[in-house]
NUNULUM-954622 format. One line per field, with one value per residue: x, z, y of N, C-alpha, C in turn; residue in three letters; residue number from 0. Coordinates in Angstrom, 3 decimals. Atoms other than C-alpha are relative to their C-alpha. Layout:
BEGIN
n.X <- X|...
n.Z <- Z|...
n.Y <- Y|...
ca.X <- X|...
ca.Z <- Z|...
ca.Y <- Y|...
c.X <- X|...
c.Z <- Z|...
c.Y <- Y|...
residu <- Ala|...
num <- NUM|...
This chain:
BEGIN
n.X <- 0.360|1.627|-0.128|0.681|0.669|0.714|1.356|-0.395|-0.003|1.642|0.626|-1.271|0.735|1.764|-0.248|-0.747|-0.221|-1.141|-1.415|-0.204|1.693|0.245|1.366|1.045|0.206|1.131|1.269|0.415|0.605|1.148|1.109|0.286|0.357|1.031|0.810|0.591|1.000|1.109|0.066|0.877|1.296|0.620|0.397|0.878|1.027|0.463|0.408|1.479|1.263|0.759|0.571|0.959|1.209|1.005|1.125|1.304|0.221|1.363|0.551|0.167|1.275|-0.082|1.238|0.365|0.021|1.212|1.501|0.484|1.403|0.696|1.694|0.904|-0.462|1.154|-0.252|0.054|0.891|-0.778|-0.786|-1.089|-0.815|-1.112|-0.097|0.656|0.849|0.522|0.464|1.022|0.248|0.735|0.422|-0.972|-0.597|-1.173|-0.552|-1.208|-0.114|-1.544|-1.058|-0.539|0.548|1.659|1.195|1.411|0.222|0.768|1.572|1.139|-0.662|-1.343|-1.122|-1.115|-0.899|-0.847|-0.514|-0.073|0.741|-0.398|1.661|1.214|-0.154|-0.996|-0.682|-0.189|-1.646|0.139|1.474|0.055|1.238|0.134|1.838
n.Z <- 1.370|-0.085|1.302|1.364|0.383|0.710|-0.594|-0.875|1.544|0.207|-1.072|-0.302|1.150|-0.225|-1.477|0.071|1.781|1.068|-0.490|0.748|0.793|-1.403|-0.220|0.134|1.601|0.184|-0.633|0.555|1.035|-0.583|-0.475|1.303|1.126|-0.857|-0.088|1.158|0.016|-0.156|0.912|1.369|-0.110|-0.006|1.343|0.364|-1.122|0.575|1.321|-0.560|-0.391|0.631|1.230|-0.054|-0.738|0.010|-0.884|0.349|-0.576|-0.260|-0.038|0.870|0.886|1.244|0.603|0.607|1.761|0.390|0.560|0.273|-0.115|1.050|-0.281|-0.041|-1.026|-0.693|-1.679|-0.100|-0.823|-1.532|-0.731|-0.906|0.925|0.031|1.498|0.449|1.413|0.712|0.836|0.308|1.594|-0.180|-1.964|-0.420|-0.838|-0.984|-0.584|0.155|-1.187|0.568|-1.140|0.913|0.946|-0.290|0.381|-0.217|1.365|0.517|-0.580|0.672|1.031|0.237|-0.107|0.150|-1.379|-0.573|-0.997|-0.958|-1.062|-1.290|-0.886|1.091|0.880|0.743|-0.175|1.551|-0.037|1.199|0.540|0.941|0.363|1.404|1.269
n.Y <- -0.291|0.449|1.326|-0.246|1.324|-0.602|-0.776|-1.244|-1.529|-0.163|-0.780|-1.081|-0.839|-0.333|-0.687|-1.363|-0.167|0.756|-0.653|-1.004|-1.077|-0.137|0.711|-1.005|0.162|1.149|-0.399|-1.657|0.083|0.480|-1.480|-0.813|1.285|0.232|-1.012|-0.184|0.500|-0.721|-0.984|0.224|0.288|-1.111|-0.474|0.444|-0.136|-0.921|0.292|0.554|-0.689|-1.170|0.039|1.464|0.131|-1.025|0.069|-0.137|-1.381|-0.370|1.115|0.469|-0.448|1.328|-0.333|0.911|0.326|-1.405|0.634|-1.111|-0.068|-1.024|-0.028|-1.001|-0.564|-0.941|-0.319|1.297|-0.546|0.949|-1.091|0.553|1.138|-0.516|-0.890|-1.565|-0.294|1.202|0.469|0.712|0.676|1.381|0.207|0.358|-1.342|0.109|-1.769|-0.535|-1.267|-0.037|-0.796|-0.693|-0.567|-0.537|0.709|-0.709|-0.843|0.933|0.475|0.144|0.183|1.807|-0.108|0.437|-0.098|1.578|-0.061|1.223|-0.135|0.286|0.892|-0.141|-1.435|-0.307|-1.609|-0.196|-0.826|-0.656|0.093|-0.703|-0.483|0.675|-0.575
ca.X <- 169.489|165.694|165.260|163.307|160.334|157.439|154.755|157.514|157.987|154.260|153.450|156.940|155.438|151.445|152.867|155.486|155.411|157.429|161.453|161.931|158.144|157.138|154.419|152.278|151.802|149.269|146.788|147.314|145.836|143.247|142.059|142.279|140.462|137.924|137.123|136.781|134.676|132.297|132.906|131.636|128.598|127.343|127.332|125.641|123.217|122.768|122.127|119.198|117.536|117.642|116.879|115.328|113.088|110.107|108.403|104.626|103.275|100.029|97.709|97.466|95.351|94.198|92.533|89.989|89.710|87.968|84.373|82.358|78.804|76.028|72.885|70.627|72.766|70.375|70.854|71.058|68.057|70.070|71.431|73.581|75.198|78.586|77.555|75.923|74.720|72.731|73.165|70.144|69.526|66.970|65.840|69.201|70.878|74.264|75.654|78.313|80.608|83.804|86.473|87.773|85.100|81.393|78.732|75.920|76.636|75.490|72.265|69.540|71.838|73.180|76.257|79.364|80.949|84.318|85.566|86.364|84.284|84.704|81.796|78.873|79.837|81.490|83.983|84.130|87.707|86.241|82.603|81.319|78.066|76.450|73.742
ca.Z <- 83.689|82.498|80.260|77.042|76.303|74.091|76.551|78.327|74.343|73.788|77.424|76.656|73.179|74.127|77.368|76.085|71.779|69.453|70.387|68.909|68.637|71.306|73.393|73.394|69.998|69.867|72.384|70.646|67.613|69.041|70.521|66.955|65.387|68.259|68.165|63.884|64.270|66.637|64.142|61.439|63.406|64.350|60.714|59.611|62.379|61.043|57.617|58.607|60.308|58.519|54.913|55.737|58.731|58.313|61.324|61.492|62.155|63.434|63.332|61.317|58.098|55.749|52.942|51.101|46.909|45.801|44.809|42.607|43.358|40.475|41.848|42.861|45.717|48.285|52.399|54.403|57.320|59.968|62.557|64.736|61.585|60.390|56.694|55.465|52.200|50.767|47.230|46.060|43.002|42.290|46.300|47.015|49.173|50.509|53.070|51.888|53.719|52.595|54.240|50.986|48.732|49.512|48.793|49.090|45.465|44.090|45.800|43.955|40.901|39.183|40.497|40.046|43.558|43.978|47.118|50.170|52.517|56.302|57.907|55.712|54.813|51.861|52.063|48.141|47.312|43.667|42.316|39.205|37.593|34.868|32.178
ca.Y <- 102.567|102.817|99.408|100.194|97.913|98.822|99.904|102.346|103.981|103.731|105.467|107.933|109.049|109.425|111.743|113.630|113.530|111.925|112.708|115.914|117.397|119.627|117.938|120.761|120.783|118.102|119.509|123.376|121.304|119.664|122.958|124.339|121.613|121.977|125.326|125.170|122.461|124.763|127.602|125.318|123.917|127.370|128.179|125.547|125.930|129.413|128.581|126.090|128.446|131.116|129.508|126.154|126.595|128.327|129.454|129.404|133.225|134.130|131.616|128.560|129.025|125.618|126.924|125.038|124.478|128.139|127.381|129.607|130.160|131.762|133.249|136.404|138.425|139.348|141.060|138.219|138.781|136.341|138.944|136.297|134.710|134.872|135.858|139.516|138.644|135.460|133.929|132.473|129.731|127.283|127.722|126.570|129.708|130.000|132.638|134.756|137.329|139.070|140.931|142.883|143.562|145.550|143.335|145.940|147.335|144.025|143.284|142.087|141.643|137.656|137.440|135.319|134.638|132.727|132.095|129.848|128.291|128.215|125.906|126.880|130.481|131.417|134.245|135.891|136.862|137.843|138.728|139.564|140.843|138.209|139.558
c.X <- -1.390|0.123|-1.440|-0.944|-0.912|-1.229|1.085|0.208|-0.986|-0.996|1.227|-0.667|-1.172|0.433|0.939|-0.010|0.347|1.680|0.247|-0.875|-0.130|-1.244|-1.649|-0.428|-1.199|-0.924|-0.197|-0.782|-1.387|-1.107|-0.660|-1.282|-1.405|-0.833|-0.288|-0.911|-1.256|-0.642|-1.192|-1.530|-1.086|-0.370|-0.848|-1.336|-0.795|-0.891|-1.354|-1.146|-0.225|-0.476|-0.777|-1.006|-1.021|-1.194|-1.588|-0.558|-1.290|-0.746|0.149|-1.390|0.010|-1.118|-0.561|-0.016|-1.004|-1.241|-0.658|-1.593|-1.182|-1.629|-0.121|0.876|-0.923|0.914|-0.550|-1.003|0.374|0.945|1.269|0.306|1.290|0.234|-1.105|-1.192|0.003|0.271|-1.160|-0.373|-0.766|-0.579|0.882|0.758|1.234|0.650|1.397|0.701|1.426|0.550|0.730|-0.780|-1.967|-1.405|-1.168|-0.247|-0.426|-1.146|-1.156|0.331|0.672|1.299|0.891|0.774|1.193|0.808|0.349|-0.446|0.657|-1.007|-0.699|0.160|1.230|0.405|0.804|1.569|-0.006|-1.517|-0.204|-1.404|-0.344|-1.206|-0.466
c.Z <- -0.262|-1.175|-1.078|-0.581|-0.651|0.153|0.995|-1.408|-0.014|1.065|-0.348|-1.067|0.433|1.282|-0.872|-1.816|-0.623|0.655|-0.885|-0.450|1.532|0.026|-0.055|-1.403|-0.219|0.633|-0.599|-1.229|0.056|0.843|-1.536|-0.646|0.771|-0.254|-1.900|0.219|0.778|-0.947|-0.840|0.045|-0.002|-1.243|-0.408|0.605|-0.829|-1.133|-0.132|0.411|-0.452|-1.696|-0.579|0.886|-0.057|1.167|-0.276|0.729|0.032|-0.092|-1.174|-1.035|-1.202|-0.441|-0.661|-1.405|0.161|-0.601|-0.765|-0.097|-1.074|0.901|0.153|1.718|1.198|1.575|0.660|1.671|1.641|0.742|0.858|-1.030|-0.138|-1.486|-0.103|-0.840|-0.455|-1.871|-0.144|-1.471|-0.087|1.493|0.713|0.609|0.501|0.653|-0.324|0.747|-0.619|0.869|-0.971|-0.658|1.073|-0.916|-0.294|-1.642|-0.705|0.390|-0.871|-1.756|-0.434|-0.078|-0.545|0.832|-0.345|0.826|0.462|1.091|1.517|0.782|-1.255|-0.421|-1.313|-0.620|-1.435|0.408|-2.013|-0.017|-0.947|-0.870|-1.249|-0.369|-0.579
c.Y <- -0.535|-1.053|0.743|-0.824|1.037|0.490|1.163|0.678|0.290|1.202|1.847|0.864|0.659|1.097|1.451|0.324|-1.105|0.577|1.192|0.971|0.602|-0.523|1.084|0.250|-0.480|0.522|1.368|-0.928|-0.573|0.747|0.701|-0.328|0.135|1.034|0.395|-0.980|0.752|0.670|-0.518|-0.481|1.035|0.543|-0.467|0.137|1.368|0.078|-0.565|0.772|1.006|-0.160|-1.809|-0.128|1.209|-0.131|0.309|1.880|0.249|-1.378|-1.318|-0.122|-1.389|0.675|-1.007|0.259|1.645|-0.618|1.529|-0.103|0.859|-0.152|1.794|0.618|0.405|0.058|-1.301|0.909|-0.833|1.064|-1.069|-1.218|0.438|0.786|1.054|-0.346|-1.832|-0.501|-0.956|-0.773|-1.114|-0.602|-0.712|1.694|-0.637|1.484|0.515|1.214|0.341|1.186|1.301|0.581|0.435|-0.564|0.591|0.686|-1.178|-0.970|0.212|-0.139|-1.730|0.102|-1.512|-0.230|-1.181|0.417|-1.247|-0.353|-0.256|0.210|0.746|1.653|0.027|0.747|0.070|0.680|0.458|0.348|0.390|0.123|-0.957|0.775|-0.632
residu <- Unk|Unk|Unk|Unk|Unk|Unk|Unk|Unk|Unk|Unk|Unk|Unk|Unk|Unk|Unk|Unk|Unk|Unk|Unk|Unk|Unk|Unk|Unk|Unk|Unk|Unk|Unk|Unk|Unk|Unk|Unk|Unk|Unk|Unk|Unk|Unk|Unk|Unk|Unk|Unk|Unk|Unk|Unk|Unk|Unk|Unk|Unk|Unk|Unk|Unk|Unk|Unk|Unk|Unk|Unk|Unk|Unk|Unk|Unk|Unk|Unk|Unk|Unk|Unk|Unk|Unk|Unk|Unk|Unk|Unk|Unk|Unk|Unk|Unk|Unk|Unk|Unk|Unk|Unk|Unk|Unk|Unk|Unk|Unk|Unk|Unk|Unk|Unk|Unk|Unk|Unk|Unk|Unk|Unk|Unk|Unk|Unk|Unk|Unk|Unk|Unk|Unk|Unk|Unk|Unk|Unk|Unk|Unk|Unk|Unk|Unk|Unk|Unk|Unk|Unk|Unk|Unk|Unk|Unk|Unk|Unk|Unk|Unk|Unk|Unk|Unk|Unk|Unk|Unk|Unk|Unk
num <- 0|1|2|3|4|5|6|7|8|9|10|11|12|13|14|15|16|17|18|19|20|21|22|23|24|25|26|27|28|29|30|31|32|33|34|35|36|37|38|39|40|41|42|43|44|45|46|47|48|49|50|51|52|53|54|55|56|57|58|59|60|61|62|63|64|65|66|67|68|69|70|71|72|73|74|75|76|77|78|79|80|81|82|83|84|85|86|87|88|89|90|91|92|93|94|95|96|97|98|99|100|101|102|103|104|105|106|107|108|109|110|111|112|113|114|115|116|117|118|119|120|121|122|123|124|125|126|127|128|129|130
């Protein structure tokens, strides 16, 4: 006869159940439990990336503070520069260049430039005619 002490219940339970539970029981729940916890990481996972991480696309762009420049528009006579067209004020000049708007209809006219510079040019993203 097997004697009964409290590390042969302790080893009899943890092996086979409780008396009356099937033992399988416990590991089907621990699968369950396993595979919602994936479920729920993958979600979250999801969620993150699709409404918290924002990837960077195309290059990175730091713009600077817009500046607005007042002077006399003129053709800029520097062929290996990066700007077109000169403002001129008080014999102070700065080179301007734009990607949106046609500079050539206000040449020789007091303009109104505001833009943003990058290195010593500065690329208009408005202009406007003063009288």
């Amino acid at each position: 006869m097997a004697e009964w002490t409290i590390a042969t219940v302790c080893k009899t339970v943890a092996l086979t159940g409780y008396p009356g539970s099937n033992p399988g029981l416990s590991t089907m729940k621990a699968f369950l439990i396993g595979i919602i916890f994936l479920v729920a990481a993958a979600a979250a996972g999801y969620i993150g990336l699709k409404y918290y991480y924002k990837p960077v696309t195309g290059s990175q762009t730091y713009k600077t503070a817009p500046v607005t420049k007042i002077g006399t528009l003129q053709k800029s006579t520097l062929s290996q520069s990066d700007f077109t067209h000169v403002i001129i004020n008080s014999g102070e000049s700065v080179g301007v260049a734009s990607y949106t708007l046609n500079l050539d209809d206000y040449i020789g006219k007091k303009v109104s430039v505001t833009g943003q510079f990058s290195g010593d040019t500065l690329y208009a993203d408005s202009i406007s005619i003063i009288k």
